[in-house]
C-alpha positions as CSV (number, residue, x, y, z in Angstrom):
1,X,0.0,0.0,0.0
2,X,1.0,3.6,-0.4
3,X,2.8,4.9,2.4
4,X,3.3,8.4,1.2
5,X,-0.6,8.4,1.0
6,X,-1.2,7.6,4.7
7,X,1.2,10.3,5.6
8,X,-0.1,12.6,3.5
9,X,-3.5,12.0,4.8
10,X,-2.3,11.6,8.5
11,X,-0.9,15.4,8.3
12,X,-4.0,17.0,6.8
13,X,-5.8,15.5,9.3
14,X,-3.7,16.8,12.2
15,X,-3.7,20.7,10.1
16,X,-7.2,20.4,10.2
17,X,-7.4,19.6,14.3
18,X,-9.2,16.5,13.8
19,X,-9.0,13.2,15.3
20,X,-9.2,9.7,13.7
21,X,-13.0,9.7,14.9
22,X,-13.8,13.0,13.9
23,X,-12.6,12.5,10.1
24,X,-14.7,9.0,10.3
25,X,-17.2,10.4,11.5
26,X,-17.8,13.4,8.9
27,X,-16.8,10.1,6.2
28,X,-19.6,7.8,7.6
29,X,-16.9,5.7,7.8
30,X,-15.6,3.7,10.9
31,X,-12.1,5.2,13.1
32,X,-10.8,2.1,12.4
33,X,-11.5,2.6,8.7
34,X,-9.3,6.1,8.8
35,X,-6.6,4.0,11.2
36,X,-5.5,1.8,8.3
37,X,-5.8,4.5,6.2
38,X,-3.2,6.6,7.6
39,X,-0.8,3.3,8.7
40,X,-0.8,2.1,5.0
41,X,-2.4,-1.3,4.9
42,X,-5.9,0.1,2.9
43,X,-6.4,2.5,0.6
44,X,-9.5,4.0,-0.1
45,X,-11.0,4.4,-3.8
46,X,-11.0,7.7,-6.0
47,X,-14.3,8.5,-4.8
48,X,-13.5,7.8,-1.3
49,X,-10.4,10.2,-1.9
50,X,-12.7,13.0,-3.6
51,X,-14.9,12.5,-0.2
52,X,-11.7,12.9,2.2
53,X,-10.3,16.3,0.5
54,X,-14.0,17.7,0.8
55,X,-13.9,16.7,4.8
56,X,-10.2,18.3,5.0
57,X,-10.5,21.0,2.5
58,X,-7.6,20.2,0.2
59,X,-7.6,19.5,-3.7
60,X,-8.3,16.2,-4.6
61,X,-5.5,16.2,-7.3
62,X,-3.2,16.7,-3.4
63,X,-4.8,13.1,-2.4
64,X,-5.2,11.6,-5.6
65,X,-1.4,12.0,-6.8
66,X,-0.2,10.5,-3.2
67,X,-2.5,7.3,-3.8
68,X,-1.8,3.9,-5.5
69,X,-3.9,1.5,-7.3
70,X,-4.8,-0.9,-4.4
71,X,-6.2,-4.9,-4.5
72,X,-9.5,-6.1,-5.5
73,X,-11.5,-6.3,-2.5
74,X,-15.1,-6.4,-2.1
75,X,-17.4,-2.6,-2.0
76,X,-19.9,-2.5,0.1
77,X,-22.2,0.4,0.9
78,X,-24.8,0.5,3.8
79,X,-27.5,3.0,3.2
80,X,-29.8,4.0,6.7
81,X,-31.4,7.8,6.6
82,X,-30.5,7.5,10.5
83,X,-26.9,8.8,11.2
84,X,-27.5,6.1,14.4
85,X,-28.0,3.5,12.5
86,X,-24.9,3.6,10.3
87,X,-22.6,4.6,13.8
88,X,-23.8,1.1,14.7
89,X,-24.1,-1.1,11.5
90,X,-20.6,-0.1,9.7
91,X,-18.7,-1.5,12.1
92,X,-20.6,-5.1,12.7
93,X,-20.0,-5.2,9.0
94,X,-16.0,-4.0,9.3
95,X,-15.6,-6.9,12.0
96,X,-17.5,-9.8,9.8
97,X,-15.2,-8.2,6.5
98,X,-12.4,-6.4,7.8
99,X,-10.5,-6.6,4.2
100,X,-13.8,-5.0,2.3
101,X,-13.8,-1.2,1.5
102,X,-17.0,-0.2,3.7
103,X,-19.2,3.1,2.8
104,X,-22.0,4.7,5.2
105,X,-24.4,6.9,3.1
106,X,-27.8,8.8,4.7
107,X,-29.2,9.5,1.5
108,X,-29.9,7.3,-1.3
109,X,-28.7,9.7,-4.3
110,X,-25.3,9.9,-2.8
111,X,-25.6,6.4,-2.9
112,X,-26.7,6.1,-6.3
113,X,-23.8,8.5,-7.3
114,X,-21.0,6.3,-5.6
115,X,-22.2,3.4,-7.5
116,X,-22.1,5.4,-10.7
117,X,-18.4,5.7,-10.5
118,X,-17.7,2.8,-8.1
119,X,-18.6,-1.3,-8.2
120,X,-20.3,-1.8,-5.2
121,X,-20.4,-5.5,-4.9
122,X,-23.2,-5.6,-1.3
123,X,-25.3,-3.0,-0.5
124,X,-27.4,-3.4,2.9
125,X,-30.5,-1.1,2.5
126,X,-32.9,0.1,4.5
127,X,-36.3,0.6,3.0
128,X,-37.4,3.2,4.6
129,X,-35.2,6.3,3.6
130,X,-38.1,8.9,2.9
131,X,-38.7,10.0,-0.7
132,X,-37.1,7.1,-2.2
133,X,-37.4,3.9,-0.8
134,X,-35.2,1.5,-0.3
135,X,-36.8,-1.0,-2.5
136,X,-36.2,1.6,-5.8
137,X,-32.8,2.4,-4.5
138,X,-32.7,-1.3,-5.2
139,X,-33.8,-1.3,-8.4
140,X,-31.2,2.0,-9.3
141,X,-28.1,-0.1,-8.2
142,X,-29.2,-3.1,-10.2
143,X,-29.6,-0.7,-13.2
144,X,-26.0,0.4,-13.1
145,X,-24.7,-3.2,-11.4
146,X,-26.5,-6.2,-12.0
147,X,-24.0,-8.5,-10.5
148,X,-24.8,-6.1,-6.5
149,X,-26.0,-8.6,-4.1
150,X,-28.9,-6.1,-2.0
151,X,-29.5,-6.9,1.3
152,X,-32.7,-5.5,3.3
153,X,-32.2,-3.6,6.4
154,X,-35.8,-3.3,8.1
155,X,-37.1,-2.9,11.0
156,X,-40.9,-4.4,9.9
157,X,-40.4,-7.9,8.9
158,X,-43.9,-7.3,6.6
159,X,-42.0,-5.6,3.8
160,X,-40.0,-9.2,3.5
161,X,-42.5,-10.0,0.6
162,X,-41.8,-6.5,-1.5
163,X,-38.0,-6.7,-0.9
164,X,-37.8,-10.2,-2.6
165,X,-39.9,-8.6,-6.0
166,X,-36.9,-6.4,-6.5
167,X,-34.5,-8.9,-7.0
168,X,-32.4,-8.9,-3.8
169,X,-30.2,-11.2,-1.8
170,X,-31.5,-11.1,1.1
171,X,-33.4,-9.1,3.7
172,X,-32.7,-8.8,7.7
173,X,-34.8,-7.6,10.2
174,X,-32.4,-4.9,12.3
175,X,-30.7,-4.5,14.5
176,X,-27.7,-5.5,12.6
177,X,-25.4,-8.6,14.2
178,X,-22.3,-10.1,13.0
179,X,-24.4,-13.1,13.3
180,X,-26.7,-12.0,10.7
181,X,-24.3,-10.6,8.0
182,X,-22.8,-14.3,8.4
183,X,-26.0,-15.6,7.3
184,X,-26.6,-13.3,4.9
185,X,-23.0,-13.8,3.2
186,X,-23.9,-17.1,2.7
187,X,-27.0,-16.4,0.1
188,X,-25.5,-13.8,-1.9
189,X,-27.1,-14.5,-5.6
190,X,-23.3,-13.3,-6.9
191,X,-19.5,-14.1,-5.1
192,X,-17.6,-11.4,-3.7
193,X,-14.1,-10.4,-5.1
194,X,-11.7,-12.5,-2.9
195,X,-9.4,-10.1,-1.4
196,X,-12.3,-9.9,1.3
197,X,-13.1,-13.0,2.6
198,X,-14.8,-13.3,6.1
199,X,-13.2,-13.9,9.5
């Protein structure tokens, strides 16, 4: 991995005054997320970059030119409108896949834009996420990815029957658990990229 990027990025951070949390937390990513970051061992994607020098002000051609091409390793995306949800979820779903490249989003069109320019090989939805539901959001990322394995983050098992009409993986009735992404994992309609397998 690129070590000039993780210094680079570790030195913006401290400039800007903020701590590992802080960045993560502005990222909807997890601290631990930004930790291997800025000690080398992951690199984040371009879009992930053009997210960071938003949160620390810098040009992204500052980031982008420290960076290297990193491994295949699985994308996955949680999308919850409830900044409480994803503070919880992403790092069940770092622990179960610590190798994948994990992105928090609170509204689905950010979403929708991050898998424009990135695969995103899992996506755990909720279906609830005001004016566009989870179950279209669905549909949107199988538009631009058909090979996305959805999973269905609820908290009202009755929508179980409408999630499985959109041509999902899977659907789980929260709160997250390790337990449950386990399960989950193991019906995924397409395989993951194998630079993150499970622990």
């Amino acid at each position: 991995m690129s070590m000039l990027f993780a210094e680079t990025l570790r030195r913006l951070r401290t400039e800007r005054g903020l701590s590992q949390r802080e960045l993560a937390l502005s990222m909807y990513v997890t601290r631990s997320t930004v930790a291997r970051w800025e000690n080398g061992s992951r690199l984040p994607d371009a879009a992930m970059i053009s997210r960071l020098a938003r949160c620390l002000r810098v040009d992204v051609g500052t980031l982008l030119s420290a960076a290297a091409e990193s491994d295949e390793v699985p994308s996955i995306i949680m999308v919850d409108d409830r900044k409480i949800i994803l503070a919880g979820g992403l790092p069940v779903l770092e622990e179960v896949m610590p190798n994948a490249i994990i992105v928090g989003f609170t509204r689905p069109l950010e979403a929708v834009e991050y898998a424009r320019g990135n695969r995103v090989d899992l996506a755990f939805l909720d279906i609830e996420l005001g004016r566009m539901s989870g179950l279209d959001l669905c549909r949107e990322l199988l538009a631009l990815n058909p090979n996305t394995n959805v999973v269905f983050l609820t908290a009202y098992a009755e929508y179980s029957l409408d999630a499985w009409d959109t041509g999902a993986s899977g659907f789980m009735v929260k709160p997250i658990t390790q337990e449950g992404v386990r399960e989950q994992l193991k019906r995924l309609r397409h395989p993951l990229p194998r630079g993150g397998a499970c622990e």
